[in-house]
N, C-alpha and C positions, 0 to 999 in steps of 0.2 A: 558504403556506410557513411550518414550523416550528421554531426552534433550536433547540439541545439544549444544559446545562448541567448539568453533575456538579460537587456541593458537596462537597470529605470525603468521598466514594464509598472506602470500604473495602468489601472481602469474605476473610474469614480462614476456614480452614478449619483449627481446633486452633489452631498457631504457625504454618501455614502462610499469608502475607498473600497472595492471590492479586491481589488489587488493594489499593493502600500510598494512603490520602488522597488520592485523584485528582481534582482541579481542572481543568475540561474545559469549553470555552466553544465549542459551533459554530454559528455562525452563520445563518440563513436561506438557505437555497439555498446553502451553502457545501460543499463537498466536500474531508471530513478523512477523513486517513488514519492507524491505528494501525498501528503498527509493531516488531514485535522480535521477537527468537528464541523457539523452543519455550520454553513454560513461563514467560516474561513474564509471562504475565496480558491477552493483547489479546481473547482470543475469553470471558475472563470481563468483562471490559466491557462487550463487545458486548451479551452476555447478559443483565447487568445491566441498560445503557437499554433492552432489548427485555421487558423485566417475565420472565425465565424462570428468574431466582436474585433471592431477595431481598438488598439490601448487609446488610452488618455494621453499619454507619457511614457516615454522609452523608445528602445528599437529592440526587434525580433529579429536574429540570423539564424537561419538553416544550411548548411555546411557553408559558413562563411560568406554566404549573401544574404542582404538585407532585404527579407521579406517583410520587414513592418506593414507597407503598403497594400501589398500583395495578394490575391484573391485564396481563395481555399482551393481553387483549382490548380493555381501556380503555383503548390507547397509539394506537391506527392506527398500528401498526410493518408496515412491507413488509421481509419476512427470507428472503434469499437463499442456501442453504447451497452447501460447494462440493458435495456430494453428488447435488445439483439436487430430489433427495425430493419427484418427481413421481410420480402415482398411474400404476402400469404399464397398468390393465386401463383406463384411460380415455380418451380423445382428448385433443389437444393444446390442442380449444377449450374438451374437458369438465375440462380439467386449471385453464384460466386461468379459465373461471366459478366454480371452486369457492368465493372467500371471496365474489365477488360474493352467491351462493347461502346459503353461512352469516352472512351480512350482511342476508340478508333481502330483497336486494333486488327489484325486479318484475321478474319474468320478461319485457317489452317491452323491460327497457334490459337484461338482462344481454345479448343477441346483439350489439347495436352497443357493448356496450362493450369486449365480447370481442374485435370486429371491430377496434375502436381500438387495444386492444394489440399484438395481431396484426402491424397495420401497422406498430408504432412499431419491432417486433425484425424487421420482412423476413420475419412468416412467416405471412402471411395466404392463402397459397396449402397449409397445411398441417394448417387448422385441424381435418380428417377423421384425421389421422394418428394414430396410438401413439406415446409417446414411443422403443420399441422400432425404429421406422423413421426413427427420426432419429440425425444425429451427434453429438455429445458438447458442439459447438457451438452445434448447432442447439434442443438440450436446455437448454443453457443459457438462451438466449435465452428459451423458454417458461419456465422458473424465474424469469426477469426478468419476464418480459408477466402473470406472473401476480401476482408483489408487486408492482405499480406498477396492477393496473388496476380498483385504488379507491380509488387517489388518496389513498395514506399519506400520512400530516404527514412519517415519517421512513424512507428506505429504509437498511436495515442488512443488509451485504454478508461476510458471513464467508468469505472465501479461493474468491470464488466462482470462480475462474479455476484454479486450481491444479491441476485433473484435465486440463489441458487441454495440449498439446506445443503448444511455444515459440512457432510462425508464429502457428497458431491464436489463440494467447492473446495476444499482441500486437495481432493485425486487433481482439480481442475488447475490448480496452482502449482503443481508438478507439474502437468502437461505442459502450461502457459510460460513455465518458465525456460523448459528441454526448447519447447518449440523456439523464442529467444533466443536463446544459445544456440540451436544449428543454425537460426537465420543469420544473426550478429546484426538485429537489426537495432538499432535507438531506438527504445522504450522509453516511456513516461506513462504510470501509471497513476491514477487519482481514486485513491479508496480514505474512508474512515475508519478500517477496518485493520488495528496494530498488527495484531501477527500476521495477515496478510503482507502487510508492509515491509515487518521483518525478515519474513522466512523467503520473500519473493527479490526483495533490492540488491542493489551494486550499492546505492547510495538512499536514504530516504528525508527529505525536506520536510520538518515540519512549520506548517502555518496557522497563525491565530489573526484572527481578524487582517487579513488580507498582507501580512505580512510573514516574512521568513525570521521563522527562533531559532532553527539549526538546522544545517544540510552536516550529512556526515553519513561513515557506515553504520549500517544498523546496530551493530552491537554498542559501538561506540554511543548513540544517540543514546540506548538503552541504558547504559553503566554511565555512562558519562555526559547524564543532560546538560545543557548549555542554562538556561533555568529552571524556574519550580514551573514554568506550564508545559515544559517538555516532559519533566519526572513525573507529573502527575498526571500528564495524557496520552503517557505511552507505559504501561501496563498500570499495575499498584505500585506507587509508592511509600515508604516509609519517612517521614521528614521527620530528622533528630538534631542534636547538636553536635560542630564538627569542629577539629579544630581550631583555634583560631577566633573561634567566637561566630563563626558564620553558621550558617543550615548548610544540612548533609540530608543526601538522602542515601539509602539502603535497602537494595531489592528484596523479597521475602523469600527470594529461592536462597539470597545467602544469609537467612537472621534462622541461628540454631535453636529449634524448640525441644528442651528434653526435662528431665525430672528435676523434681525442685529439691533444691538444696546446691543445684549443681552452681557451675561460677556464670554471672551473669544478674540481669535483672529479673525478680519474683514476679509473677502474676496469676492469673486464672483464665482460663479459654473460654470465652463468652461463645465463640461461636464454630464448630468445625466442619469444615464443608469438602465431601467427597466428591475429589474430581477423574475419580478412576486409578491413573497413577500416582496419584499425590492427595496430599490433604492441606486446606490452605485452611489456619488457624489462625484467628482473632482473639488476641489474649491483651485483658486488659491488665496494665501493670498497677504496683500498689500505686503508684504515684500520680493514676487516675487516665493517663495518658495509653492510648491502644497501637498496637503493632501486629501484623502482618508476619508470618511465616508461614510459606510453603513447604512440607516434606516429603521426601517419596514414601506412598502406602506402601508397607510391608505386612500386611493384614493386624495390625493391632494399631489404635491409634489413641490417644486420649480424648477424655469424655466431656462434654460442655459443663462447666464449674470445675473442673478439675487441676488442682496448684500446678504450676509450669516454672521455668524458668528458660531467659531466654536471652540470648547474647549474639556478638558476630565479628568477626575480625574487622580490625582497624581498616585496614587497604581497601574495603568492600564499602567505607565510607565515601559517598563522590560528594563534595565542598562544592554544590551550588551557587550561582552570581544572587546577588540580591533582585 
């Protein structure tokens, strides 16, 4: 197993900083997640530790040597795109031997090691197939069996889920993470996609305009944004007033929406929206200002114009930086 470590990692294109001084420590068998909107900078990092842009500024280690220089061939980077850029005219076994084969390796160990990947995604019964005869999930999976089956130092995962409808890509987030875990390989994964970020990290970085606003654990990033562009770009948030005179924010899984009269702040539910187990309620208060609460459906729920009241414990306040 590998870490990976970005010193001063800039990449500028003119005045454009695509990546701003990026200080990045991941760990061995740790599993980081970058994260943030279109035009961030997450998938020119990626690109970066994978040797396929050189930085402007910094240096790049991979277990403790200085690849800054270094070609993409010199890294053992296993790279995952979302587009899967599997060879059409080939089978699914001739698709995962291929770096084995530009690697040189003896043709005695590529079949059983092809045989080993195979196993590791469920698709060892497919290995005769076209990627054309498979699903979009199932394709993936060969995209994975094929970067993982020479034992990269580093697997780097660019939005590999994203082509993929909702169930699907969910079941595939369990698979992608189990498989992780038995490898204990260094991951970096690069999504836009929050609860992907959350439900899959050791740690998730998030980035605005080519710079880092917070590396941390995910729950922590979530409860405990570092600013207002982390509380407001990683799920809904509530921005109020917190102690001290500063902004707080407050999730709406903890802001309680129940009948009025109760203790809290009076308003009316402009808008309620069923999301199967829960119902997330937009209630505007009298004081003209709108809030956010989630609650679990228990098959009755309140009606849109209908009086609320709505409150939440102090400690569930997190005191954002300015």
């Amino acid at each position: 197993m590998t870490g990976v470590r970005l010193d001063g990692v800039s990449k500028h294109y003119g005045a454009v900083r695509a990546a701003d001084r990026v200080d990045l420590d991941v760990a061995e068998g740790e599993f980081v997640t970058i994260l943030g909107p279109s035009g961030s900078g997450k998938t020119t990092l990626l690109l970066l530790v994978a040797g396929l842009l050189p930085p402007s500024a910094g240096s790049i280690l991979i277990g403790g040597r200085d690849v800054t220089a270094a070609s993409a061939q010199q890294r053992n980077i296993g790279l995952v795109f979302q587009s899967y850029a599997l060879f059409p005219h080939m089978t699914v076994a001739d698709n995962v031997a291929f770096p084995l084969r530009v690697r040189g390796v003896a043709a005695s160990e590529v079949e059983s090691k092809v045989a080993a990947a195979l196993r590791l995604v469920r698709l060892d019964e497919h290995g005769a197939r076209k990627p054309s005869q498979l699903s979009g999930g199932q394709q993936q999976r060969v995209a994975l069996a094929r970067a993982v089956v020479f034992g990269p130092d580093v697997l780097l995962l660019d939005e590999p889920l994203g082509a993929l409808d909702r169930k699907l890509r969910e079941e595939l987030q369990v698979e992608l993470k189990q498989l992780q875990r038995k490898l204990g390989v260094t991951t970096v994964l690069v999504t836009h996609d929050q609860e992907e970020a959350l439900s899959l990290s050791d740690r998730v970085v998030v980035l605005d305009q080519g710079r880092v606003q917070q590396t941390a654990a995910p729950e922590e990033a979530y409860l405990q944004p570092a600013n207002r562009f982390v509380a407001d770009f990683l799920g809904i948030a509530n921005f109020i007033a917190a102690p001290g005179g500063r902004e707080g924010v407050v999730r709406p899984e903890r802001v309680r929406v129940s009948a009025p009269g109760s203790s809290g702040l009076s308003g009316r539910i402009v808008e309620a929206v069923y999301l199967g187990q829960s119902i997330r309620y937009h209630v505007t208060l009298d004081d003209g200002r709108t809030i956010v609460g989630t609650t679990p459906f228990i098959g009755e729920r309140y009606k849109t114009g209908a009086p609320v009241s709505v409150d939440w414990a102090a400690q569930d306040v997190w005191p954002i930086a300015p």
